[in-house]
C-alpha positions, 0 to 999 in steps of 0.5 A, a space after each residue: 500500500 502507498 503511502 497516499 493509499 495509508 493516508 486515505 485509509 487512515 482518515 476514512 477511519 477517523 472520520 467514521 470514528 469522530 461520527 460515531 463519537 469514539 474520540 479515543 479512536 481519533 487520537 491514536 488515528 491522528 497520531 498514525 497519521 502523523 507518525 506517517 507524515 500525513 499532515 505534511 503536505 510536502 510529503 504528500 499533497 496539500 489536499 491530503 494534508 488539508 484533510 488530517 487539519 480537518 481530522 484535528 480541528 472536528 476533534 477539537 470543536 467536538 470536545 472541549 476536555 480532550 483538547 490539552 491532550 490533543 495539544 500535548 500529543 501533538 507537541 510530543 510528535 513534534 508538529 510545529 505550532 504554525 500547524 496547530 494554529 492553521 489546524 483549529 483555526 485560532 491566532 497566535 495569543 489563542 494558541 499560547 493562552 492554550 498551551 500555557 492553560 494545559 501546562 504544556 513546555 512548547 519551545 519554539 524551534 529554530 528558525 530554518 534561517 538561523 538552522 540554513 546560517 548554521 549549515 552554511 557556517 558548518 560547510 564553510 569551516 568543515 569542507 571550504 565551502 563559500 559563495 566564490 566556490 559556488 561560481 566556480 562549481 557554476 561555471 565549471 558545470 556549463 564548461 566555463 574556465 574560470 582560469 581563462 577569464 581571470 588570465 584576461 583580467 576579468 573576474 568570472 565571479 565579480 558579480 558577487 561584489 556589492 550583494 550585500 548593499 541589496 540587502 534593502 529593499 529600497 535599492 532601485 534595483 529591486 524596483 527594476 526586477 519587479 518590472 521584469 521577473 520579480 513576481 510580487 504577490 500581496 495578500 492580507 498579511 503579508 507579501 510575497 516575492 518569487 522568482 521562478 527559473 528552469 534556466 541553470 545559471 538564475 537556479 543559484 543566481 535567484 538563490 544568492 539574490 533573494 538571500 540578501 533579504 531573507 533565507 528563501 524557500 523552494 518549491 520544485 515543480 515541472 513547468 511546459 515550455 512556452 512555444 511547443 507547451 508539451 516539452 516539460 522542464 523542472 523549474 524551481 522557485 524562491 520564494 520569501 515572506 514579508 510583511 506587507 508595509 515591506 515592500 516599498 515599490 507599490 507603483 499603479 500608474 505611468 505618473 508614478 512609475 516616471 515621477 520616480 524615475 525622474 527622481 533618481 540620480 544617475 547611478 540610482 537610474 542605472 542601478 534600476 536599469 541593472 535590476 531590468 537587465 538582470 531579470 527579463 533581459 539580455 547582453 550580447 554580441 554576434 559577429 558574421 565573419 562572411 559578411 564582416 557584420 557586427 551586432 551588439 544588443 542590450 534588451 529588456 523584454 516584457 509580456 504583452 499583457 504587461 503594462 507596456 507603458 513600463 517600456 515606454 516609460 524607460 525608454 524614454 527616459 534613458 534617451 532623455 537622461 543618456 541621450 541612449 536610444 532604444 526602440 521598441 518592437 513585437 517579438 512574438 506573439 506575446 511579447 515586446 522588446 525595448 532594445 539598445 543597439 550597436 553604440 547605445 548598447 556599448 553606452 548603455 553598457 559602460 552606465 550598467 555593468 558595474 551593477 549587473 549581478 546576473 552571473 552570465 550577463 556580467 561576464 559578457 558585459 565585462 567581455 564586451 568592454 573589454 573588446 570595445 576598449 581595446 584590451 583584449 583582440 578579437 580572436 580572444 575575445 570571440 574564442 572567450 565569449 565561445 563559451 558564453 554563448 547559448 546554443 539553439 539545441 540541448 545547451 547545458 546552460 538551459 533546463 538544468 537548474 536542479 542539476 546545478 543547485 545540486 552541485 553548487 549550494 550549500 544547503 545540497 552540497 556535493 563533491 561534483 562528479 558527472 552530470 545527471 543524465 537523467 532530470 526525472 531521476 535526479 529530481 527524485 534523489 533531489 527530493 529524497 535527500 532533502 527530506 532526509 535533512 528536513 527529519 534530521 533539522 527537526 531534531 537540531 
């Protein structure tokens, strides 16, 4: 029997007990359904989990002298009091005022932050880990060599410099993110910011930038690929809540969308184009040899069902504070593109780079100054930037965000090895070893 099958089974049972009246029957159910991870609906469904709160919740309104027994066996299996709470549906000063009526010793557990900190302290002391090995595990999985690039002069790892000043949400960086891949969810109590990728190289990027605000959460989830919608790929998403008055870019409207632009200075303004440029954006360079014909490109997409006016606006600023032209056009179907081109796109790139943290779009911006200025020929530059470059087919650098996360963070460090050829497989050992961790971090 699965354990979906034991589950089910387990609260057929103990709704036929609470309809007959047996509550002691209801208790030992609810603590088998708890002893096989019912309740959590990592484990196995939110729907199902949702069912065993309803077991727990009936069982709590149908009698009042059993519920500090309730609260006590659920202590002593080791169910957190956000559990509880969500399960009989009381806040926070109901539930305490609960516990400390029945005499019960509930501490709160650490935080998975503060447990993450602790991992990560551990791995930095015990095997070396740090956020520079992390790049360089990155970069060594796509087939980049690092020790190629520095030999040039140019870090492979800078865009881990200054991170830390993003550590406030008022960085205009972040208002740039949230007019591209940033999603912002708001909702009675609080706000949520995600990012979502199946792209290799945002899987430890997103990580390392939401963790400037607070230790992220993951979900990890199969997502179709948007032209054919039958491919499907493993995305991964970050997310963090915060409290709602967090969040400081709450923009509506075209008005205040440019008022704040024109606000800024020009480093606040380039500091928000960076954050554009990093999410829904790309930097690159095409050469034909055959028809000696140079292209190079700074573009910001965004979907049509967007607010286009978040295009425009930009555009038109640049032009009016750089004198940087961009000009905007239909992609496809769904989406337009603000683009900067040839020169502009070199201008555009000389104001941004230096705080541009995405790791692949900094070290093609950082490649392409380096041409443009003269310090590096065109032969080293287009045998460097070779390795930087998407290929149409079956790229390692596409689709392959768990593989890296894997390899590279701290919290699911491994020696490296080969790459998993199969992303089913791996996503199921994935899964398996960090529900290994969880049970270990419930007993820190």
């Amino acid at each position: 029997m699965s354990r979906l099958e034991l589950c089910q089974k387990l609260i057929e049972e103990a709704m036929r007990c609470l309809e007959s009246g047996d509550k002691e029957c209801v208790m030992k159910l609810i603590e088998e359904l708890v002893r096989n991870q019912c309740h959590d609906g990592n484990m196995i469904s939110k729907e199902i989990a949702d069912e065993v709160r309803d077991v727990v919740y009936k069982l709590w309104k149908s009698d009042y002298g059993l519920r500090c027994r309730l609260l006590k066996m659920l202590r002593d299996s080791d169910i957190t009091k956000t559990w509880v709470k969500k399960a009989i549906h009381v806040n926070d000063h109901y539930l305490d005022m609960w516990i400390t009526e029945c005499g019960i010793d509930w501490k709160t557990k650490a935080t998975r932050s503060k447990i993450v900190e602790v991992i990560e302290d551990s791995l930095r002391e015990k095997i070396g880990w740090s956020e520079t090995w992390m790049c360089e595990e990155l970069w060594r999985f796509i087939d980049v060599d690092v020790n190629e690039f520095r030999r040039h002069g140019i870090e492979p790892c800078v865009w881990l410099s200054g991170l830390e000043e993003l550590s406030n949400l008022k960085h205009p960086y972040w208002l740039g993110l949230s007019k591209s891949d940033l999603v912002v969810e708001y909702f009675s109590r609080k706000v949520v910011l995600a990012l979502t990728t199946t792209n290799t190289i945002d899987a430890i990027f997103f990580l390392a930038l939401l963790n400037t605000i607070k230790t992220p959460s993951l979900t990890i989830g199969w997502k179709r690929a948007p032209r054919t919608q039958t491919s499907k790929f493993i995305a991964l998403t970050y997310y963090i809540v915060l409290s709602p008055n967090t969040w400081p870019w709450s923009i509506k409207n075209i008005d205040e969308l440019r008022e704040i632009l024109d606000s800024f200075d020009d480093e606040k303004l380039s500091m928000f184009l960076a954050g554009m440029v990093d999410g829904d954006g790309t930097v690159l360079r095409r050469y034909d040899h055959k028809h000696n014909y140079e292209y190079v490109a700074v573009t910001i997409t965004a979907c049509k069902n967007c607010p286009k006016f978040i295009l425009d606006v930009v555009r038109d600023v640049v032009a009016e504070r750089f004198g940087i032209i961009g000009k905007i056009y239909s992609k496809t179907d769904t989406t337009n593109v603000l683009s900067f081109s040839y020169k502009n796109a070199v201008k555009l790139l000389r104001r941004i780079t230096k705080y541009l943290h995405h790791p692949l779009k900094r070290l093609r911006a950082e490649l392409i100054l380096m041409l443009y200025d003269g310090r590096i020929d065109y032969n080293e530059f287009e045998r460097l930037y070779n390795m930087i470059k998407y290929d149409q087919e079956d790229d390692i650098k596409r689709s392959h965000g768990l593989e890296t996360l894997a390899r590279a963070a701290p919290q699911t460090h491994t020696h490296g090895g080969s790459r998993y050829k199969s992303s089913v497989i791996h996503i199921n050992e994935l899964h398996k070893r960090w529900w290994e961790v969880e049970r270990e971090l419930k007993a820190y």
